[in-house]
N, C-alpha and C positions, 0 to 999 in steps of 0.2 A: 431536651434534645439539642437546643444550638450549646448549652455548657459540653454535648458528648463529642460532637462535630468539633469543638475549639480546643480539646484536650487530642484528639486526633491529628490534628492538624499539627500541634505543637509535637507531638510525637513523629512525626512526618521528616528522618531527616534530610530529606532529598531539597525540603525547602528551611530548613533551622537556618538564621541567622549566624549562627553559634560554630557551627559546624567547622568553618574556615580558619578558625581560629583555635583550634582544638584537635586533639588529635585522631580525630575521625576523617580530618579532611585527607589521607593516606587511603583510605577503601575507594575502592569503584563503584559502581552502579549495580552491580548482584551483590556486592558487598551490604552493601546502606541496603537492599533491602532486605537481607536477613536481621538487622537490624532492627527494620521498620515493622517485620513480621514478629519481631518476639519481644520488643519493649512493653514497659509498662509505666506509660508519663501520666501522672497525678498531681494536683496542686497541696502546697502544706504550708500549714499556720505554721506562726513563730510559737516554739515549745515542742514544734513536732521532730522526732529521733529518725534520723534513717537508720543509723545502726548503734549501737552502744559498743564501749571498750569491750573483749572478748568474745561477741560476737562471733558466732563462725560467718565467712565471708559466702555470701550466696550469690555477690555478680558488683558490680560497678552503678554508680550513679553520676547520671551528666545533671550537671544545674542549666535547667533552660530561663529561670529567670529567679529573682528573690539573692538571698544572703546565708548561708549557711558557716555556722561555727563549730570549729575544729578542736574540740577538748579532750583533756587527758588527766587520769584522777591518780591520783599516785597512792604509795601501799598507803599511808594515812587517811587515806580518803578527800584528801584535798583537790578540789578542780580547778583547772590552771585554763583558761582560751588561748587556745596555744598561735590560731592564723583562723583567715577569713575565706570563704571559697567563693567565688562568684558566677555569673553564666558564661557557660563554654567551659569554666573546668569540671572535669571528672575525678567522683571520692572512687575509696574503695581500691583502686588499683594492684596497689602495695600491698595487702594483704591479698587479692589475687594470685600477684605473681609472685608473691613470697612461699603461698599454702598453709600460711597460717591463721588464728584467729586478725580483727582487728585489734592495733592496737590505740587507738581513739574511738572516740564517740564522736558522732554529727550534728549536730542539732542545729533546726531550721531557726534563722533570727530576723528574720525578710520576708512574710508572705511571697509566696512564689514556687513555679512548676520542676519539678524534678522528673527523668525518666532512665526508669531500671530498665539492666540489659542483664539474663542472667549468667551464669558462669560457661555452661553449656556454650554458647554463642560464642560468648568474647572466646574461649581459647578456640573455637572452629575458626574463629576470623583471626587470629593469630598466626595459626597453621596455614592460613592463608596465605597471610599476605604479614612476613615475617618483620615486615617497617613499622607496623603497630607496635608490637610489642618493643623494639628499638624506640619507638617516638615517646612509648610509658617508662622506660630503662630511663632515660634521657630528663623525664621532668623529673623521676626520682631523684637522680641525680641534681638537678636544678633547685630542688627541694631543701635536700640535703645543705647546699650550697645556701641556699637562703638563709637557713635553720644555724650555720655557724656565723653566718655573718651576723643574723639578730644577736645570739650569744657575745659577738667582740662589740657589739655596740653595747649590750647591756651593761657588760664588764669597762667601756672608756667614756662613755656621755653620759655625762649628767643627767639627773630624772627630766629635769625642762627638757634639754635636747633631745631626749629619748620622744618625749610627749610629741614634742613640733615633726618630728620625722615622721612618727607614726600619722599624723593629720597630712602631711608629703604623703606618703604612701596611698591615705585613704585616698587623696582629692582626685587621682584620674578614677575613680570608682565609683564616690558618692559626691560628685559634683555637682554644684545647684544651677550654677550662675558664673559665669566670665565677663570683666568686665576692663578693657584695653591691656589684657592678657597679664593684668597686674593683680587685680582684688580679685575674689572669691567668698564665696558663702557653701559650705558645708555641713550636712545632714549625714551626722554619726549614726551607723545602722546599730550601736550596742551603746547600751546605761552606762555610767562611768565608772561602773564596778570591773565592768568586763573589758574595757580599755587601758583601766591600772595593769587589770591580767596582762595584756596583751606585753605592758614591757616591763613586766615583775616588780610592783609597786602596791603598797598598800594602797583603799579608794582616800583617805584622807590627806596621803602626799601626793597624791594627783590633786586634788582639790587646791592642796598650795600652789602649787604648776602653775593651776588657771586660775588663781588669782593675781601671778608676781607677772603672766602673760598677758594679763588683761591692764593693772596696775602700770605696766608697761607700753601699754598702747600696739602691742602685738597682733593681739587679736580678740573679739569677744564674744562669749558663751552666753545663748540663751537654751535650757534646755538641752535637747541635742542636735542644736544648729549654732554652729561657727562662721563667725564673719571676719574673714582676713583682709584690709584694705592693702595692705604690701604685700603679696606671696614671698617677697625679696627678704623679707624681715625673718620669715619661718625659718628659709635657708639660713642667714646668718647666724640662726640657734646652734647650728650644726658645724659653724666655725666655714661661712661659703663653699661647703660643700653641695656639690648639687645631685651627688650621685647617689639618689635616693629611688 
């Protein structure tokens, strides 16, 4: 009874944390609760699919808490982790508003709460209130935008640079510890198989990475907790760029 009460509640987005941050914060008060009237928020282990590549699309998923991994298997059958999604983003969109299958797969990597809205809904709250679908236009867009920028980094940085950016990127996410806004210690949400995926790398040239990183006094790897005394040092992998 109190786990039905807590999965309720999380479902509840009149009080989500998430919410402000996402692009639900565009509906009003009859909006959120047709919402609140037709989700369905569940908690999912690591291993667990919200949807698989070609999937026909049956509605959108908000992450309310946990890690979820964004894959794509190509005609050979090979699987790539293409990005990370976190709480407050919503899957599924894109194939929404497109009408067609997905074209990735999800898979949970973070124990943690996801809650389905199904399709019926979301295009009624569309026709609504026409800045929803304008706010989902907009990260696709932003998506897209991200999705070439990985591409121009992959093709001019170094495997190192590539690695240190990626740990940039993770730290406003999976950050442990700050400490006079210099050092840090970081808790990788994926094995180091799935981190070479992340910037198109075999796992044994990653391997090298964090050794010449470590060798280096960069940073050091126990498992999948990183301890950076410089944050200043990462950025220099990047040639002081900071615009990560």
């Amino acid at each position: 009874m109190d786990n039905h009460r807590t999965l309720t509640d999380l479902g509840n987005c009149f009080i989500c944390p998430n919410r402000q941050h996402s692009e639900w914060k565009e509906l009003g008060n009859d909006e959120l609760q047709q919402i609140v009237d037709a989700n369905r928020c569940r908690k999912f282990l690591p291993g667990d699919v919200l949807f698989h590549q070609g999937d026909a699309c049956l509605g959108v998923y908000c992450i309310h808490s946990g890690v979820v991994g964004i894959r794509k298997v190509d005609i050979e059958g090979n699987s790539m982790l293409l990005s990370l999604a976190h709480p407050s983003e919503t899957l599924g969109y894109r194939a929404l508003l497109s009408g067609r299958e997905h074209t990735v797969s999800a898979e949970v990597l973070k124990e943690g709460t996801v809650c389905f809205i199904g399709n019926k809904t979301i295009r009624c709250l569309i026709d609504q209130n026409p800045t929803l679908g304008h706010r989902f236009l907009g990260r696709a867009i932003k998506d897209l935008e991200d999705a070439e920028e990985k591409f121009m980094k992959g093709m001019t940085l170094s495997v190192r640079a590539r690695f240190a950016h990626l740990l940039l990127v993770l730290k406003d996410r999976q950050i442990k510890a700050v400490k006079d806004n210099k050092s840090l210690v970081l808790e990788l949400p994926l094995a180091r198989k799935d981190l070479a995926e992340m910037i198109g790398i075999r796992p044994e040239t990653l391997s090298r990475a964090i050794r010449q990183l470590e060798e280096d006094g960069v940073a050091e790897f126990s498992g999948r907790t990183v301890r950076v005394a410089d944050i200043s040092c990462l950025i220099n992998e990047l040639g002081g760029d900071e615009s990560f």
